[in-house]
Structure formats: C-alpha cells, structure tokens
mmCIF file as Biopython writes it, N, C-alpha, C and O atoms, coordinates in Angstrom:
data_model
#
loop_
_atom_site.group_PDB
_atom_site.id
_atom_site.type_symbol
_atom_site.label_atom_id
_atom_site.label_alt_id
_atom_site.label_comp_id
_atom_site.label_asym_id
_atom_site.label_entity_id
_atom_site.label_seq_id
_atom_site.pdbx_PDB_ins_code
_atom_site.Cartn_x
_atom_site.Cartn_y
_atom_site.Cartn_z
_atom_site.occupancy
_atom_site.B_iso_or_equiv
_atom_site.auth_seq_id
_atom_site.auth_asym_id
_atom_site.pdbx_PDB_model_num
ATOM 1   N N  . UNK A ? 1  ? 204.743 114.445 -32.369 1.0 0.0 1  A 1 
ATOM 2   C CA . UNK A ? 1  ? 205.189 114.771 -33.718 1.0 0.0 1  A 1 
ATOM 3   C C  . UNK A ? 1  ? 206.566 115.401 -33.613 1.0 0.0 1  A 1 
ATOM 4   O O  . UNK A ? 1  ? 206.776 116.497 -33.094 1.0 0.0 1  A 1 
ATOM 5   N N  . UNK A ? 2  ? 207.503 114.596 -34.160 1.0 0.0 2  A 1 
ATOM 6   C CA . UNK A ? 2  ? 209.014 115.689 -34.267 1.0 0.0 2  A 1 
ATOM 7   C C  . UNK A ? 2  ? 209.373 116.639 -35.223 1.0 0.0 2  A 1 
ATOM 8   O O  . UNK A ? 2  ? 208.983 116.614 -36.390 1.0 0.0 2  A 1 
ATOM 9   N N  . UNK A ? 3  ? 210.058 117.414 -34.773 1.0 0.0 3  A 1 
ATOM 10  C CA . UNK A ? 3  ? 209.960 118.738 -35.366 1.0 0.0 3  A 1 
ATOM 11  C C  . UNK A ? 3  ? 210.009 118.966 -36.672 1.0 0.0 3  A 1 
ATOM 12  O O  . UNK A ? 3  ? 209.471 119.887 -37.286 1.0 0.0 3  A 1 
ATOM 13  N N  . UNK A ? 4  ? 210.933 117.757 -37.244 1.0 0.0 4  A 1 
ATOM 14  C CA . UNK A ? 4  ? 210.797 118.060 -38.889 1.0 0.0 4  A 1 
ATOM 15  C C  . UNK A ? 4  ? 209.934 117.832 -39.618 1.0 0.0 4  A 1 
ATOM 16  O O  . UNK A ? 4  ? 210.006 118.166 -40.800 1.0 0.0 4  A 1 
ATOM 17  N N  . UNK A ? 5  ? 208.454 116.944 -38.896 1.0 0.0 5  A 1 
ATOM 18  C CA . UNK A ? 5  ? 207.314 116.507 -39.188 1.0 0.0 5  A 1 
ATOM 19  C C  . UNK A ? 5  ? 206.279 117.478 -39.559 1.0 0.0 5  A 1 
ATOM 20  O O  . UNK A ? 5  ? 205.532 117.629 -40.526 1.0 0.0 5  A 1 
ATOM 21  N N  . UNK A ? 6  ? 206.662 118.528 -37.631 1.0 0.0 6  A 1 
ATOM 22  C CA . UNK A ? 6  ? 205.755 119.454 -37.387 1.0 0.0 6  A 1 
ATOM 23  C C  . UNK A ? 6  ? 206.361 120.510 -38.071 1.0 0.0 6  A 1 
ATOM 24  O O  . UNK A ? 6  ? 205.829 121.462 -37.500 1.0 0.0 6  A 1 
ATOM 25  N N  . UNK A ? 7  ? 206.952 120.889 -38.727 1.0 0.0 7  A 1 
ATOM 26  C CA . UNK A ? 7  ? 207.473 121.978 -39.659 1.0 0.0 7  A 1 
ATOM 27  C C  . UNK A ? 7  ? 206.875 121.848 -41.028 1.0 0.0 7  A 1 
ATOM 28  O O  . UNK A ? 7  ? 206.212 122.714 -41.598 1.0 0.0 7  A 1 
ATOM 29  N N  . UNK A ? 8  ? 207.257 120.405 -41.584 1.0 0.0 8  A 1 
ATOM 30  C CA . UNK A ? 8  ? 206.069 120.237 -42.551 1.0 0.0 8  A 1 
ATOM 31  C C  . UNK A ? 8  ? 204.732 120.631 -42.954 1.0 0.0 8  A 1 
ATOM 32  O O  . UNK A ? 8  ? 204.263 121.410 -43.784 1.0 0.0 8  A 1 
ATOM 33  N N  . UNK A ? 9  ? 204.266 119.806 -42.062 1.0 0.0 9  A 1 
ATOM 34  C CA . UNK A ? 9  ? 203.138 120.283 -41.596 1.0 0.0 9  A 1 
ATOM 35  C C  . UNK A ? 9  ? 202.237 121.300 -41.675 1.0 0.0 9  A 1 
ATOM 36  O O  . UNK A ? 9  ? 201.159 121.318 -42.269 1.0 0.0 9  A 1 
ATOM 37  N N  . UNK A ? 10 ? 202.941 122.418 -40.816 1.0 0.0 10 A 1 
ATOM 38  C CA . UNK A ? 10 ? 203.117 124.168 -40.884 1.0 0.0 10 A 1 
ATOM 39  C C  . UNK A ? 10 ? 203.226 124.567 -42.457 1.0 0.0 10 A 1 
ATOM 40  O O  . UNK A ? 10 ? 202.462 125.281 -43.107 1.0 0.0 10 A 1 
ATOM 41  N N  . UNK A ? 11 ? 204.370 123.909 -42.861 1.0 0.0 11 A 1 
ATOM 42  C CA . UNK A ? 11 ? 204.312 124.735 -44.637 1.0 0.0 11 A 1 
ATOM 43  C C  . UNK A ? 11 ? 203.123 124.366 -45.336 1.0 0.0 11 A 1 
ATOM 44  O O  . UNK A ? 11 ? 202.560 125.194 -46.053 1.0 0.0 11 A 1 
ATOM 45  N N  . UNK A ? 12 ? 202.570 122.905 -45.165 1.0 0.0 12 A 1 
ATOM 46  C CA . UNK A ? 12 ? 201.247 122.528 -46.149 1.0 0.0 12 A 1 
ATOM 47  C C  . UNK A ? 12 ? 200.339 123.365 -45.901 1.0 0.0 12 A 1 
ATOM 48  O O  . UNK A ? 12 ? 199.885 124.102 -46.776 1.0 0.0 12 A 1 
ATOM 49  N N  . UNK A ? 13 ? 199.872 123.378 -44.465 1.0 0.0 13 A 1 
ATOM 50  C CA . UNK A ? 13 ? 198.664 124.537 -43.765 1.0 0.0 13 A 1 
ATOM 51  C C  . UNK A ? 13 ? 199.099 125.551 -44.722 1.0 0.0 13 A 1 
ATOM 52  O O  . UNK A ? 13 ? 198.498 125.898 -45.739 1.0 0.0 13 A 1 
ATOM 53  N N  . UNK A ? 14 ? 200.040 125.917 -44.346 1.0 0.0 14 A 1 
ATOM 54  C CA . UNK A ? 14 ? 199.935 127.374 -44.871 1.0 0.0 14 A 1 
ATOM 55  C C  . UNK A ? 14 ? 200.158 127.625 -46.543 1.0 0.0 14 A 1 
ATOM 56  O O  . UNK A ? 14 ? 199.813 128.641 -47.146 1.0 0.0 14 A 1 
ATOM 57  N N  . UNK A ? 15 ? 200.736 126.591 -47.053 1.0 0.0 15 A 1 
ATOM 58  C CA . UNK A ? 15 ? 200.615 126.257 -48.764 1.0 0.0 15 A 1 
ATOM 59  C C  . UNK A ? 15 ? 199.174 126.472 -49.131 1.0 0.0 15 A 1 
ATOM 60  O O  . UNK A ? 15 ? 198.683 127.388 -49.791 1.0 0.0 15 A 1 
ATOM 61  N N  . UNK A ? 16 ? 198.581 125.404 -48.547 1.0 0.0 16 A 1 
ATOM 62  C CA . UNK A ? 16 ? 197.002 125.364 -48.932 1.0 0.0 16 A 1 
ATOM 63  C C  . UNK A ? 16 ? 196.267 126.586 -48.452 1.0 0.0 16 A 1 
ATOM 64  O O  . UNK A ? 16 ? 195.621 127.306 -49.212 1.0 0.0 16 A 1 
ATOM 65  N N  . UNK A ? 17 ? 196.426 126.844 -46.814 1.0 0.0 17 A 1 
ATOM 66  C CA . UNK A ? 17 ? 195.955 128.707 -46.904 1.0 0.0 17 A 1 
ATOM 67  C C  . UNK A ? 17 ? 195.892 129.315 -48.298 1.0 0.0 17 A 1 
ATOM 68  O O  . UNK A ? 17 ? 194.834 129.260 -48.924 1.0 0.0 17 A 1 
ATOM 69  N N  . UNK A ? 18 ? 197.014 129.914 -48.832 1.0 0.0 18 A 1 
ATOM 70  C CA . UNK A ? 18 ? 198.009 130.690 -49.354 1.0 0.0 18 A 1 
ATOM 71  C C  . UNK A ? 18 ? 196.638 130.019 -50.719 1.0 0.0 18 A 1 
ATOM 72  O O  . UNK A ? 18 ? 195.624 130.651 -51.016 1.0 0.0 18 A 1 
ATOM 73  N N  . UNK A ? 19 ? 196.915 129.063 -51.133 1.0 0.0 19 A 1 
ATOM 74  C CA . UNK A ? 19 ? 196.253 128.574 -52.922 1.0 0.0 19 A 1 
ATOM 75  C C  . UNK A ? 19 ? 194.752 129.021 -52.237 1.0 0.0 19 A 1 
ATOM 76  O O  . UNK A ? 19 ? 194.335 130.171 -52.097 1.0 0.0 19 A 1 
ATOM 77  N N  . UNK A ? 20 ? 194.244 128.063 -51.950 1.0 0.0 20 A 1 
ATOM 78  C CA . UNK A ? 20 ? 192.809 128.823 -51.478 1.0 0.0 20 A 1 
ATOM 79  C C  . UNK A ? 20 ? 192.540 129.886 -51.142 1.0 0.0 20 A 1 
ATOM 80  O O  . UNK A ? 20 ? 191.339 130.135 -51.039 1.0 0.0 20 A 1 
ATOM 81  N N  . UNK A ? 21 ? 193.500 130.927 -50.840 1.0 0.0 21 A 1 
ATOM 82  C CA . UNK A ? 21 ? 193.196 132.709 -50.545 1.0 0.0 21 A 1 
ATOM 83  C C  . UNK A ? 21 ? 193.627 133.022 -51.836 1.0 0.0 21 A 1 
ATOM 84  O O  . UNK A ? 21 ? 193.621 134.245 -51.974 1.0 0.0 21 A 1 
ATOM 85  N N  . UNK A ? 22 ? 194.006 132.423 -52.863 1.0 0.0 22 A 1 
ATOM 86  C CA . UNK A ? 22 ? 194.131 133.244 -54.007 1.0 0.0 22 A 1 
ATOM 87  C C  . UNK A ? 22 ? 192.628 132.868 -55.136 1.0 0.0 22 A 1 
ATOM 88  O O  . UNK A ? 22 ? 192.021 133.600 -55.918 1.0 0.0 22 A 1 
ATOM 89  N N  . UNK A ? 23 ? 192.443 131.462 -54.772 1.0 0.0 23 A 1 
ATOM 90  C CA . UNK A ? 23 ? 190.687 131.148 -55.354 1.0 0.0 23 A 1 
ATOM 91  C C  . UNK A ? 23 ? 190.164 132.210 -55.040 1.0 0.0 23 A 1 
ATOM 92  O O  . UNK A ? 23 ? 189.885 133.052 -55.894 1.0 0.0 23 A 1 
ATOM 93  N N  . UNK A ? 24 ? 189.942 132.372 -53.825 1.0 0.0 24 A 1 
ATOM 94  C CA . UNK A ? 24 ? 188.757 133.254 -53.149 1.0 0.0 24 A 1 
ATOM 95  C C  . UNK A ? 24 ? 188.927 134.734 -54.018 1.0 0.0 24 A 1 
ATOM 96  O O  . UNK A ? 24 ? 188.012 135.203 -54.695 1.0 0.0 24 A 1 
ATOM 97  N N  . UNK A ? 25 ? 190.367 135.414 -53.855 1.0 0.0 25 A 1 
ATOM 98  C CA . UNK A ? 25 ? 190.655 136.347 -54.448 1.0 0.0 25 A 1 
ATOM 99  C C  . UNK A ? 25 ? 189.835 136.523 -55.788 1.0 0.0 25 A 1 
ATOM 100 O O  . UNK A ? 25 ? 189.072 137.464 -56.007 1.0 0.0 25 A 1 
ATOM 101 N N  . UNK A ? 26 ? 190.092 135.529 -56.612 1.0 0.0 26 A 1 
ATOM 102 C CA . UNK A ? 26 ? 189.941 134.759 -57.896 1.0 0.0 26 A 1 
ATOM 103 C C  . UNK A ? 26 ? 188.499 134.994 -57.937 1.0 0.0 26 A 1 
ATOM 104 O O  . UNK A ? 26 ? 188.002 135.875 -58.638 1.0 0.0 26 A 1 
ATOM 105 N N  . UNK A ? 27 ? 187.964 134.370 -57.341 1.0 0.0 27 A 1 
ATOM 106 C CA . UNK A ? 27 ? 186.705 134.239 -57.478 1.0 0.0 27 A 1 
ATOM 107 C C  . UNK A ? 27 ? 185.434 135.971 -56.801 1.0 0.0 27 A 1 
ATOM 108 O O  . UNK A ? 27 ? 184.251 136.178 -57.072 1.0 0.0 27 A 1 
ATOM 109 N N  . UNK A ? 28 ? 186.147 136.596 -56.158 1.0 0.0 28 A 1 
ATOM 110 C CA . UNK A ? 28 ? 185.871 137.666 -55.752 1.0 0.0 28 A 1 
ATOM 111 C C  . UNK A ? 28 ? 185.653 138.960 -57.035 1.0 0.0 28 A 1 
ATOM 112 O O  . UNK A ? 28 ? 184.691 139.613 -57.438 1.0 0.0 28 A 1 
ATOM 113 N N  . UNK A ? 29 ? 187.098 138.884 -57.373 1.0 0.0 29 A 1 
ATOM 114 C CA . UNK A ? 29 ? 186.715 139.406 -58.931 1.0 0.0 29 A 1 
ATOM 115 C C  . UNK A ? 29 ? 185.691 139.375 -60.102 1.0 0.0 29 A 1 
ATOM 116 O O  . UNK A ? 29 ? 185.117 140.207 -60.805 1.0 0.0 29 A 1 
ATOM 117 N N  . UNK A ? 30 ? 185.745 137.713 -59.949 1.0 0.0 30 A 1 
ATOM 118 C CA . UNK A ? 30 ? 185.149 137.533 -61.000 1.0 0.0 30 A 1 
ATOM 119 C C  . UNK A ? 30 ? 183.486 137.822 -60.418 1.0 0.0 30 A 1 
ATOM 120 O O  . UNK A ? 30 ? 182.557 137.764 -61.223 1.0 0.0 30 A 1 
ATOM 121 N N  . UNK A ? 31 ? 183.230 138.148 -58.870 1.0 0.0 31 A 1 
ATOM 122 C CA . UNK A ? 31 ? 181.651 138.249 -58.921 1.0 0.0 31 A 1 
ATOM 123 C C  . UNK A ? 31 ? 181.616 139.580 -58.734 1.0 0.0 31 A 1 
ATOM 124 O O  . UNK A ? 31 ? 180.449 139.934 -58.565 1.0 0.0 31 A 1 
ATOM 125 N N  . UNK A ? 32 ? 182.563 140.694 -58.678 1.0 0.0 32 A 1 
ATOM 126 C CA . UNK A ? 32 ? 182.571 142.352 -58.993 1.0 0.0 32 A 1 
ATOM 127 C C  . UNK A ? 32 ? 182.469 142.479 -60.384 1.0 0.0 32 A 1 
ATOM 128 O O  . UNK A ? 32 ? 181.537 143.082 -60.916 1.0 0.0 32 A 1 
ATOM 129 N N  . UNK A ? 33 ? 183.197 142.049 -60.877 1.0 0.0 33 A 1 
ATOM 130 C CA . UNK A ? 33 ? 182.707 142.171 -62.877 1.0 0.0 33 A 1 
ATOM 131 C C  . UNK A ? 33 ? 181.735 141.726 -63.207 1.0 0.0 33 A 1 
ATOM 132 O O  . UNK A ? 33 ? 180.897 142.521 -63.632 1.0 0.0 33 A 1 
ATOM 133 N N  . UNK A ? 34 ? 181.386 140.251 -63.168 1.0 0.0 34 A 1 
ATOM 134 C CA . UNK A ? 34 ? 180.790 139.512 -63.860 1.0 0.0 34 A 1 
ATOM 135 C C  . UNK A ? 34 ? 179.753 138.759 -63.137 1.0 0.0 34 A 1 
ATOM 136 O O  . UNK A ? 34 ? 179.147 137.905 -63.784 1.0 0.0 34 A 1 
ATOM 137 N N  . UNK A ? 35 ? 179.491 138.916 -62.059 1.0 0.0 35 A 1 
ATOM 138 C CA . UNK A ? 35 ? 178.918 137.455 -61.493 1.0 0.0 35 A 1 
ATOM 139 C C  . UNK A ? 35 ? 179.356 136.391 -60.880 1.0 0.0 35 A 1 
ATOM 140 O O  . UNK A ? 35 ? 180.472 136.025 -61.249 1.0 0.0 35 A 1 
ATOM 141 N N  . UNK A ? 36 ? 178.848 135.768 -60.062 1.0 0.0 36 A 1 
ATOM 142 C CA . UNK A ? 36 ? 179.212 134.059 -59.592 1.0 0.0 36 A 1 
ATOM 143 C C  . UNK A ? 36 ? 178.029 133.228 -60.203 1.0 0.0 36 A 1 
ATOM 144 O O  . UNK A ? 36 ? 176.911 133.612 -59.862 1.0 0.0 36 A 1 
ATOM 145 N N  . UNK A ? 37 ? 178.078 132.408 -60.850 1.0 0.0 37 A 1 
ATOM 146 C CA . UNK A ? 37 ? 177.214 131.228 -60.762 1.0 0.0 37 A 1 
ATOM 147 C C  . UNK A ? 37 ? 176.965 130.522 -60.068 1.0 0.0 37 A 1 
ATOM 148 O O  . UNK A ? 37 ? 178.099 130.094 -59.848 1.0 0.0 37 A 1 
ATOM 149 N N  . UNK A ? 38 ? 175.953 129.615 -59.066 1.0 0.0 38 A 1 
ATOM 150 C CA . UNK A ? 38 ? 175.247 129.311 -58.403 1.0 0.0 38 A 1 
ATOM 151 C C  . UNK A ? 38 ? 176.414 128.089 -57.641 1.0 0.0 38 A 1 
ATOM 152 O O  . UNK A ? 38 ? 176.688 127.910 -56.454 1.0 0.0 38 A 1 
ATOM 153 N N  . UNK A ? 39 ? 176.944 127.355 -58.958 1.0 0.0 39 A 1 
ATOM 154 C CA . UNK A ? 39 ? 178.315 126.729 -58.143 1.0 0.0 39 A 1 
ATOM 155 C C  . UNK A ? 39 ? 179.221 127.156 -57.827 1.0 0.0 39 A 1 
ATOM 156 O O  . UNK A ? 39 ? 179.844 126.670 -56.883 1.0 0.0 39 A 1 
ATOM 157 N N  . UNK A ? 40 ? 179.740 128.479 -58.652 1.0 0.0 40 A 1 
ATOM 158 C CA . UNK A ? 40 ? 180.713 129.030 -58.135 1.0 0.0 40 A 1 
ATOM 159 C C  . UNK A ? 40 ? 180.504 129.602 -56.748 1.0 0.0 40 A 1 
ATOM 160 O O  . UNK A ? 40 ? 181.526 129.882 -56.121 1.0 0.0 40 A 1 
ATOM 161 N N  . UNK A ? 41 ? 179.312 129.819 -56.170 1.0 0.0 41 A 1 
ATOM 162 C CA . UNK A ? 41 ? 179.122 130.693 -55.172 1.0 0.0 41 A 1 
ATOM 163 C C  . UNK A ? 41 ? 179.221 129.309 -54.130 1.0 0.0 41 A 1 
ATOM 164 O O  . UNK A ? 41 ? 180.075 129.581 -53.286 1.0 0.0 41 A 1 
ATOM 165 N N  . UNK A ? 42 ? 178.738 128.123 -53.918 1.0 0.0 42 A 1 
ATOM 166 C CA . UNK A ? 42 ? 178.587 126.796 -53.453 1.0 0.0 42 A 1 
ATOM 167 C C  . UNK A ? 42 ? 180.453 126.621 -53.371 1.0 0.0 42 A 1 
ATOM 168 O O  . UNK A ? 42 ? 180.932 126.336 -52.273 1.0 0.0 42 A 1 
ATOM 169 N N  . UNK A ? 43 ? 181.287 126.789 -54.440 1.0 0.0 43 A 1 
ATOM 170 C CA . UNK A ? 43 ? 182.835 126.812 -54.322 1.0 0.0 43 A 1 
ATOM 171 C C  . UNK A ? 43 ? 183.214 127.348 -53.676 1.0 0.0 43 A 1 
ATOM 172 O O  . UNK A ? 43 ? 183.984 126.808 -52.882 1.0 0.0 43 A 1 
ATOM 173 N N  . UNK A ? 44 ? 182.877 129.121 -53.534 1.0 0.0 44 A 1 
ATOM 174 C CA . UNK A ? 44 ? 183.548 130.068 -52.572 1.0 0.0 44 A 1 
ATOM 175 C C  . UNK A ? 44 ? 183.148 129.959 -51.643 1.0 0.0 44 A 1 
ATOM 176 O O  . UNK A ? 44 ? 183.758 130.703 -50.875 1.0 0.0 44 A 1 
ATOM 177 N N  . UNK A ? 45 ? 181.717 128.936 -50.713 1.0 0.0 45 A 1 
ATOM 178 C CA . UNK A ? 45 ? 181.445 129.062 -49.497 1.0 0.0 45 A 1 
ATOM 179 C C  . UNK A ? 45 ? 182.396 127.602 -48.895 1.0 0.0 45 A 1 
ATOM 180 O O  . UNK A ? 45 ? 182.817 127.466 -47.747 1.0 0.0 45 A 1 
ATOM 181 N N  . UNK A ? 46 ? 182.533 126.795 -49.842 1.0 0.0 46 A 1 
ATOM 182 C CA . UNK A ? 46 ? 183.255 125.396 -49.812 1.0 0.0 46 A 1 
ATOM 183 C C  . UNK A ? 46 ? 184.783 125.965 -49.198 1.0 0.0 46 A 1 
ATOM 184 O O  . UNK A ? 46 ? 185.174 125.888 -48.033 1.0 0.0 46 A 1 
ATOM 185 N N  . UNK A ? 47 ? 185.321 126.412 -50.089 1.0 0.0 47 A 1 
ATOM 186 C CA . UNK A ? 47 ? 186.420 126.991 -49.412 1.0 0.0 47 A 1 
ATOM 187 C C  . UNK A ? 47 ? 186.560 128.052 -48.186 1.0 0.0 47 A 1 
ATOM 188 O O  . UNK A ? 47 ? 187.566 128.115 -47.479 1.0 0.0 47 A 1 
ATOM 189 N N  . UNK A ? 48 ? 185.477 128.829 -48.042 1.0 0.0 48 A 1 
ATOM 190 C CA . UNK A ? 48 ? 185.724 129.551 -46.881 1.0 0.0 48 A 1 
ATOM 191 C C  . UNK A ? 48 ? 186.117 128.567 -46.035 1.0 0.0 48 A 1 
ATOM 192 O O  . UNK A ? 48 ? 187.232 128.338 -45.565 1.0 0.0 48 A 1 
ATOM 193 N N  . UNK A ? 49 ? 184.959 127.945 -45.875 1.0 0.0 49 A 1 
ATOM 194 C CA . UNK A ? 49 ? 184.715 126.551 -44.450 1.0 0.0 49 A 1 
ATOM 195 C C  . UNK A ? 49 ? 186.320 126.031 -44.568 1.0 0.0 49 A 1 
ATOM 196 O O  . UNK A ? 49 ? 186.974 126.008 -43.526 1.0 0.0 49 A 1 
ATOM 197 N N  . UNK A ? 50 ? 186.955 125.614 -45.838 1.0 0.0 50 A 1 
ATOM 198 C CA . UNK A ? 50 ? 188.082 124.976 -45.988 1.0 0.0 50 A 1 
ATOM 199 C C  . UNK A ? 50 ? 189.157 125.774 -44.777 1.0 0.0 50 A 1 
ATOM 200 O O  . UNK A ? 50 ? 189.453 125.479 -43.619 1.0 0.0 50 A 1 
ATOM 201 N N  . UNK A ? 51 ? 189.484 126.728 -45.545 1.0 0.0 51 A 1 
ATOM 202 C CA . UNK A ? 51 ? 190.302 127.511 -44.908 1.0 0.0 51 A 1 
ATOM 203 C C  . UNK A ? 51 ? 189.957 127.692 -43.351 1.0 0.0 51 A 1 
ATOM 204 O O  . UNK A ? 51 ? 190.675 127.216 -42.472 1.0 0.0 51 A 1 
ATOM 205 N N  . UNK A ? 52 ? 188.974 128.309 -43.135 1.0 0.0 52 A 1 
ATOM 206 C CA . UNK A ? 52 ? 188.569 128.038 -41.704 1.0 0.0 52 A 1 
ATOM 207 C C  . UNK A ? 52 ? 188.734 126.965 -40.693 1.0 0.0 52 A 1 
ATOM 208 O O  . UNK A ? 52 ? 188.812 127.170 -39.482 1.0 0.0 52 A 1 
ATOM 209 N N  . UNK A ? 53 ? 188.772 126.065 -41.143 1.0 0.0 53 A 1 
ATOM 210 C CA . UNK A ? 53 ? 189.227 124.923 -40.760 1.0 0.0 53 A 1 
ATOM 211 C C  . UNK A ? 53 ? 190.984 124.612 -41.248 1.0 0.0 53 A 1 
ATOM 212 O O  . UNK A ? 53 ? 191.617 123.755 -40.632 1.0 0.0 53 A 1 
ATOM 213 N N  . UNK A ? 54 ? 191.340 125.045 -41.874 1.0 0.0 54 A 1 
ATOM 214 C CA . UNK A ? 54 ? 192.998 124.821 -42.393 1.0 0.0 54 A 1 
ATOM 215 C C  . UNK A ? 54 ? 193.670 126.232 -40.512 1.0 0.0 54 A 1 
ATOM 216 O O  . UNK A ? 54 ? 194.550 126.135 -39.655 1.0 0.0 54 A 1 
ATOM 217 N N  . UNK A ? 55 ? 192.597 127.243 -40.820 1.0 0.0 55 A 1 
ATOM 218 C CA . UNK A ? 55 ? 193.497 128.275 -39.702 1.0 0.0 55 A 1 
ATOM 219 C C  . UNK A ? 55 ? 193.326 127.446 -38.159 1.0 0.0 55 A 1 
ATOM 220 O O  . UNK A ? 55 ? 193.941 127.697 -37.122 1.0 0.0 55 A 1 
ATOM 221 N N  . UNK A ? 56 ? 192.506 126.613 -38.341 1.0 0.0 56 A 1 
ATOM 222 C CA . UNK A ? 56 ? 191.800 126.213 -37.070 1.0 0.0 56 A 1 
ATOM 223 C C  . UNK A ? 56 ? 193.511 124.954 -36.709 1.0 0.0 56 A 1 
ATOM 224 O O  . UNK A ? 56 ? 194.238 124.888 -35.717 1.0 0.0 56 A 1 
ATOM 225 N N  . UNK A ? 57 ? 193.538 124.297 -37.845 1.0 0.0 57 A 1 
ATOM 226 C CA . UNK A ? 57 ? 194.029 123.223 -37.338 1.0 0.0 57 A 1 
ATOM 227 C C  . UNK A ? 57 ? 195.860 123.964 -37.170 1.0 0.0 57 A 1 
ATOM 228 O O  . UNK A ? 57 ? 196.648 123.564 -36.312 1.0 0.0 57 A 1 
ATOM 229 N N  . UNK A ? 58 ? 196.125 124.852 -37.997 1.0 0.0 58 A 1 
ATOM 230 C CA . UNK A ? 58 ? 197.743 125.521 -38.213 1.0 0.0 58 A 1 
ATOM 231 C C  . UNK A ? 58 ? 197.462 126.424 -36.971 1.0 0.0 58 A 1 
ATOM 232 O O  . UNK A ? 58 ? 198.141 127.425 -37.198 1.0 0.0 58 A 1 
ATOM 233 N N  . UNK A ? 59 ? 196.772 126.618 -35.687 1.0 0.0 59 A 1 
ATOM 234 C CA . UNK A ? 59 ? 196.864 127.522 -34.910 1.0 0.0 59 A 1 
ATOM 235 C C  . UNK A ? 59 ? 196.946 126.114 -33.608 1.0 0.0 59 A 1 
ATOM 236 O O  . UNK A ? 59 ? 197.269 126.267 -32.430 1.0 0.0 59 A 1 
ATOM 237 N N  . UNK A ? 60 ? 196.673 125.211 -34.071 1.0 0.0 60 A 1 
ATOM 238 C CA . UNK A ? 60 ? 197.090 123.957 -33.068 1.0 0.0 60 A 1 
ATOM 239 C C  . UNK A ? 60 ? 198.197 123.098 -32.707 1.0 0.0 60 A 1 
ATOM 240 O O  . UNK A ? 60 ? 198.653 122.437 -31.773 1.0 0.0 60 A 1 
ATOM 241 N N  . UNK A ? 61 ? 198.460 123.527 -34.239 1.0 0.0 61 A 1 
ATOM 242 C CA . UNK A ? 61 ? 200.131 123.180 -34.374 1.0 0.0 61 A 1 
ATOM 243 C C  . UNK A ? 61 ? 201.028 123.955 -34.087 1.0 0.0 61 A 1 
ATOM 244 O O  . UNK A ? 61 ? 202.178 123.553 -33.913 1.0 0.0 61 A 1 
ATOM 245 N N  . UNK A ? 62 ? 200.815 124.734 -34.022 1.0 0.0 62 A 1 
ATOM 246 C CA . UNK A ? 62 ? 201.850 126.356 -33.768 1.0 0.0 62 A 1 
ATOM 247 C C  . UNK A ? 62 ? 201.610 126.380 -32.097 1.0 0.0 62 A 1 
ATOM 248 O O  . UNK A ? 62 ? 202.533 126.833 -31.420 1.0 0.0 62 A 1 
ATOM 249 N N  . UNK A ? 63 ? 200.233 125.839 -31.330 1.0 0.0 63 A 1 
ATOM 250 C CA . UNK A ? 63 ? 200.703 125.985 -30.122 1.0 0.0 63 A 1 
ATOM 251 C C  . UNK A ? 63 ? 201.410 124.989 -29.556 1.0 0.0 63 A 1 
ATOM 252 O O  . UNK A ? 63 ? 202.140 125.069 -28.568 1.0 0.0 63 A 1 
ATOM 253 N N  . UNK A ? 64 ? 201.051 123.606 -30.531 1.0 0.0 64 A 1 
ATOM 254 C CA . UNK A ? 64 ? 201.629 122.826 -29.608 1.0 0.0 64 A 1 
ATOM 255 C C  . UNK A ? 64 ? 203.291 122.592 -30.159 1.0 0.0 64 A 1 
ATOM 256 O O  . UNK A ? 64 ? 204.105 121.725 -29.840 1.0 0.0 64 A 1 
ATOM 257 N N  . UNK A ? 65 ? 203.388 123.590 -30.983 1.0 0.0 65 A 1 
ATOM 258 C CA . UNK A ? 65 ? 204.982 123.602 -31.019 1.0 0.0 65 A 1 
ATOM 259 C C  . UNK A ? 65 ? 205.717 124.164 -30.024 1.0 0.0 65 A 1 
ATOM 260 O O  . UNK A ? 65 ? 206.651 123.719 -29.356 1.0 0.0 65 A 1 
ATOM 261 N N  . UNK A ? 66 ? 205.101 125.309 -30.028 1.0 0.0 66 A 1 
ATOM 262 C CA . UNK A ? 66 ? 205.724 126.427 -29.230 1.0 0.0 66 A 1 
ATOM 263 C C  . UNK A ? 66 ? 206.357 125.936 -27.773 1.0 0.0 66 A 1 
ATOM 264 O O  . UNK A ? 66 ? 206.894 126.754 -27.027 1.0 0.0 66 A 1 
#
C-alpha cells in the first residue's frame, strides 16, 4: 500500500472511530436518563464489536507503516 493510500486509510479508521465513539457517547446518556431499548442496547453492543475491530485493524496499519 503507498503512502498516500495508507494515510487514507488511517483518517477513515479513525473518522469512523471518532462517529461511532460519539453514538456510544450518545447512546450512554440516553441509558443514564432514560433507558436503552432492547435494540438500542443490540446497537451499542453492535458498535462496540465495530470499533473493536476498527482499533484492531488502524493498529495494523500504523505498524505496518511505521
């Protein structure tokens, strides 16, 4: 992958990090006030896994940049 590829790359990972840590945020609130509903809670475990897998793959790219 050349570098202007793998730089890309790096910003999406971490774009999509970044939107999905603000769901979670999002959705964190809303189950201290109010509750989660049964999908919403099925959403916030959907995205954990997401992200978990987004740090998994942006910590592969970052080594094999380096």
């Amino acid at each position: 992958m050349n570098s202007e590829s793998s730089n890309h790359a790096l910003h999406s990972l971490h774009e999509q990090i970044r939107w999905l840590t603000e769901e979670q945020t999002n959705a964190l609130e809303t189950e201290t006030f109010t509750g989660l509903t049964k999908d919403e809670t099925k959403a916030y475990e959907a995205r954990r896994l997401r992200i978990a897998s987004l740090i998994r793959q942006l910590r592969l790219l970052e080594a094999a940049a380096a």
